[in-house]
N, C-alpha and C positions, 0 to 999 in steps of 0.2 A: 221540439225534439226531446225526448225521453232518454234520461239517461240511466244506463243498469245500475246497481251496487256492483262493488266491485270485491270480487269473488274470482279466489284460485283452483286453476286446475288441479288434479289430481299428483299430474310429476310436481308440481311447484310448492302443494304441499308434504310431499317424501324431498324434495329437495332441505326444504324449512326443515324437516324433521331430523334429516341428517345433520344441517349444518347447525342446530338447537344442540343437539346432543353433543357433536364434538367440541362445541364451544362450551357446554357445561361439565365436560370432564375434562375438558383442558384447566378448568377453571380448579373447579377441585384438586386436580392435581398440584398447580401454582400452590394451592391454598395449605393443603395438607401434607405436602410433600416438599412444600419450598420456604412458605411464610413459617407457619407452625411448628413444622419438624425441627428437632432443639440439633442434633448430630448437626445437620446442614445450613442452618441460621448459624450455629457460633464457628462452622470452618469460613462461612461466606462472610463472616464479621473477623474473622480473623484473617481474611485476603486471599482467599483460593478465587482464582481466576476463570470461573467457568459458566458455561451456556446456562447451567440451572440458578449460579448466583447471581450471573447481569440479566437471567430474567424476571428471578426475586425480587432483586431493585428495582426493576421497569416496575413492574405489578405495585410496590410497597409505595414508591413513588406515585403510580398513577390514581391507585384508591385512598393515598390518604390528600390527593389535592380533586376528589372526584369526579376526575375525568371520567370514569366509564358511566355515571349516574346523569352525568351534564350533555354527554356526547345522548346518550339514550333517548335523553329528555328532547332533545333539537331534532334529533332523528325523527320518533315519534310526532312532533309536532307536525314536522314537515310532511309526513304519511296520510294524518287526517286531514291536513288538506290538498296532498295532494295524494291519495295513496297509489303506491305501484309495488312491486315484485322486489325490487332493489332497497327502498325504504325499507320496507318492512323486514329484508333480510339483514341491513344493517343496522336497525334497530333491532332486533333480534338476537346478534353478536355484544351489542355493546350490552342490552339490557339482563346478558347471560351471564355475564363476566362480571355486572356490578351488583347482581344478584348475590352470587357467590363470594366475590371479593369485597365487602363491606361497605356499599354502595346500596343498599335497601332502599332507601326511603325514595329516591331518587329513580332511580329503575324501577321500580313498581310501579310507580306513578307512569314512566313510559309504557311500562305492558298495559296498564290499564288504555293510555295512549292507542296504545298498536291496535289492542282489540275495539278502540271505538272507531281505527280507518276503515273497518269491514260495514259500518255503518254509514257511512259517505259513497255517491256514485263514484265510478270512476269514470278516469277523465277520457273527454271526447277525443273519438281520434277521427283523422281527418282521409 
């Protein structure tokens, strides 16, 4: 039995395209608007209580112990052998964010990941 590559439809990649992008300007946003920006870092350092400073800490927190490059990297793995629709969208998320949020070396290494599960069949179905 002969099995295809595994290749996406047409809605699942505008789905991929949406969910890439909002996840890459969410990310910027964090980054330029929350980590960076000096006004907002020194009132969140000085204990203003709010949705953009607890989610500075999540973010500052989460990239400097690299979760989003480690989460990427496990995703990916698990796509090239096994790839599906779900993988590859939440490797997608994770590898967007640790792009952007100083998670480089790590998330590339998954996108490099992601783009070699399109070179693997996919999996039989029954």
């Amino acid at each position: 039995m002969k099995k295809t590559p595994f290749r996406l439809t047409p809605y699942q990649v505008q789905f991929l395209l949406i969910v890439g992008f909002v996840t890459v300007g969410y990310a910027l946003y964090l980054r330029y608007l929350a980590v960076e920006y000096s006004p907002v870092a020194l009132a969140c350092d000085a204990g203003l209580q709010s949705l953009l400073c607890k989610a500075r800490v999540l973010a500052t927190y989460l990239f400097k112990n690299s979760v989003f490059g480690i989460v990427a990297l496990v995703i990916a793995t698990l796509h090239v052998m096994r790839p599906s629709i779900v993988l590859l969208t939440g490797g997608l998320i994770a590898a967007g964010l640790g792009i952007v949020l100083y998670n480089i070396a790590l998330s590339g290494i998954a996108i490099g990941l992601l783009i070699l599960g399109f070179a693997r069949p996919a999996p039989a179905t029954a």
